[in-house]
ZAKEDO-188934 format. One record per residue (C-alpha): y, x negated, z negated; residue number from 1. Coordinates in steps of 0.2 Angstrom, whole numbers, plus 5000, padded with zeros to 4 digits. Layout:
- v_u_w_seq
- Y_X_Z_NUM
...
// end
This chain:
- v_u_w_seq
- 5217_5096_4408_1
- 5216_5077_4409_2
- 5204_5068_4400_3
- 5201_5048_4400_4
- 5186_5043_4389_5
- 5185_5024_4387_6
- 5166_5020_4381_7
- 5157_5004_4381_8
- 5165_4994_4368_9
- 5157_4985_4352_10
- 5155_4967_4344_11
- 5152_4950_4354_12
- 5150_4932_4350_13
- 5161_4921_4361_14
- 5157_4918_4378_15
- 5148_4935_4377_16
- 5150_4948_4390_17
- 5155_4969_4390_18
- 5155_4981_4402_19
- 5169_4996_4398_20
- 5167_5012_4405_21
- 5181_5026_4408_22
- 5177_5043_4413_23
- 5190_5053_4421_24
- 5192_5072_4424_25
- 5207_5085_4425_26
- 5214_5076_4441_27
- 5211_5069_4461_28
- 5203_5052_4453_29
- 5200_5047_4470_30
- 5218_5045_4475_31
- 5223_5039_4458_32
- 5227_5020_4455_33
- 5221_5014_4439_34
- 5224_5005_4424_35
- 5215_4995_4409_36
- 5229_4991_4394_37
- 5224_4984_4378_38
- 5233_4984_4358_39
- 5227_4970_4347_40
- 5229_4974_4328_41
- 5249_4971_4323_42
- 5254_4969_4345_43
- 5259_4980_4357_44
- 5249_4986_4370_45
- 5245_4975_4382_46
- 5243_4977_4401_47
- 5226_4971_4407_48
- 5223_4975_4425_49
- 5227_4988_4440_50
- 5219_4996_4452_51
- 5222_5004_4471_52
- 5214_5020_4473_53
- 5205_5012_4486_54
- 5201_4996_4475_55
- 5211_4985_4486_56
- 5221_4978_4477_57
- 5216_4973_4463_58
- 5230_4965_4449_59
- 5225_4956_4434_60
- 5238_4949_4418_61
- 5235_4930_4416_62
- 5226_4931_4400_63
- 5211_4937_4409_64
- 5211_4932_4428_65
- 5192_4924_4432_66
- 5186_4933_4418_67
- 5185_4949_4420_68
- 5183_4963_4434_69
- 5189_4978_4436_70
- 5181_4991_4449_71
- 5178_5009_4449_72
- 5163_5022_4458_73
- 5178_5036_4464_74
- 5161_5048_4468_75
- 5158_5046_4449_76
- 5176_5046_4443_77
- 5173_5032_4432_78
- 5184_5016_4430_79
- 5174_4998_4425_80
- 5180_4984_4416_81
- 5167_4970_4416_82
- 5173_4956_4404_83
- 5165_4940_4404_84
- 5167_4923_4393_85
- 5174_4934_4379_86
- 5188_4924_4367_87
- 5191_4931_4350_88
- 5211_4934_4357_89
- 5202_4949_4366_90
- 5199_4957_4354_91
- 5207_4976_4353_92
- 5206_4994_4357_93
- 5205_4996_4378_94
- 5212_5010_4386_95
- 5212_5016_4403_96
- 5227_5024_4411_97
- 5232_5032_4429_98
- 5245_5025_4436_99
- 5262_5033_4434_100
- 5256_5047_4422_101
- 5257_5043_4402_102
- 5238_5049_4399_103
- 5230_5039_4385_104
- 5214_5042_4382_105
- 5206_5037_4363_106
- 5200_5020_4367_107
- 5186_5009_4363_108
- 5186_4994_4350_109
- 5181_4977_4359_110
- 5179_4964_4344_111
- 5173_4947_4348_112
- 5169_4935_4334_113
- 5154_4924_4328_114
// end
């Protein structure tokens, strides 16, 4: 069974910083590219960041190239999303996906205000 369990979210000033977490099991994470997607309150989900199984490459939307980082420990089977210089537009639920396979996980609520 697949399961994608996104952690690490919470509230943030701007210009703060988060680290999201996503711990896959129930598949071969290790060959598995991977993806972060976000849904901001009355938007559609949004598609954050990809990446390779072997974490080159790496793809990032506009909206948050040079500001966050997406990595992953395959002996761990977890996915990272490090976001830096927070802007209150980043606030939403973050999922991660796999690649190609339309497994959501539940999400975890970034909110970024003073």
């Amino acid at each position: 069974q697949v399961q994608l369990v996104e952690s690490g979210g919470g509230l943030v000033q701007p210009g703060g910083s988060l680290r999201l977490s996503c711990a896959a099991s129930g598949f071969t994470f290790s060959s598995s590219g991977m993806s972060w997607y976000r849904q901001a309150p009355g938007k559609e989900r949004e598609w954050v960041a990809r990446i390779s199984s072997s974490s080159v490459p790496i793809v990032y939307a506009d909206s948050v190239k040079g500001r966050f980082t997406v990595s992953r420990d395959n002996a761990k089977n977890t996915l990272y999303l490090q976001m830096n210089s927070l802007k209150p537009e980043d606030t939403a639920v973050y999922y991660c996906k796999r690649v190609g396979f339309d497994y959501w996980g539940q999400g975890t609520q970034v909110t970024v205000s003073s």
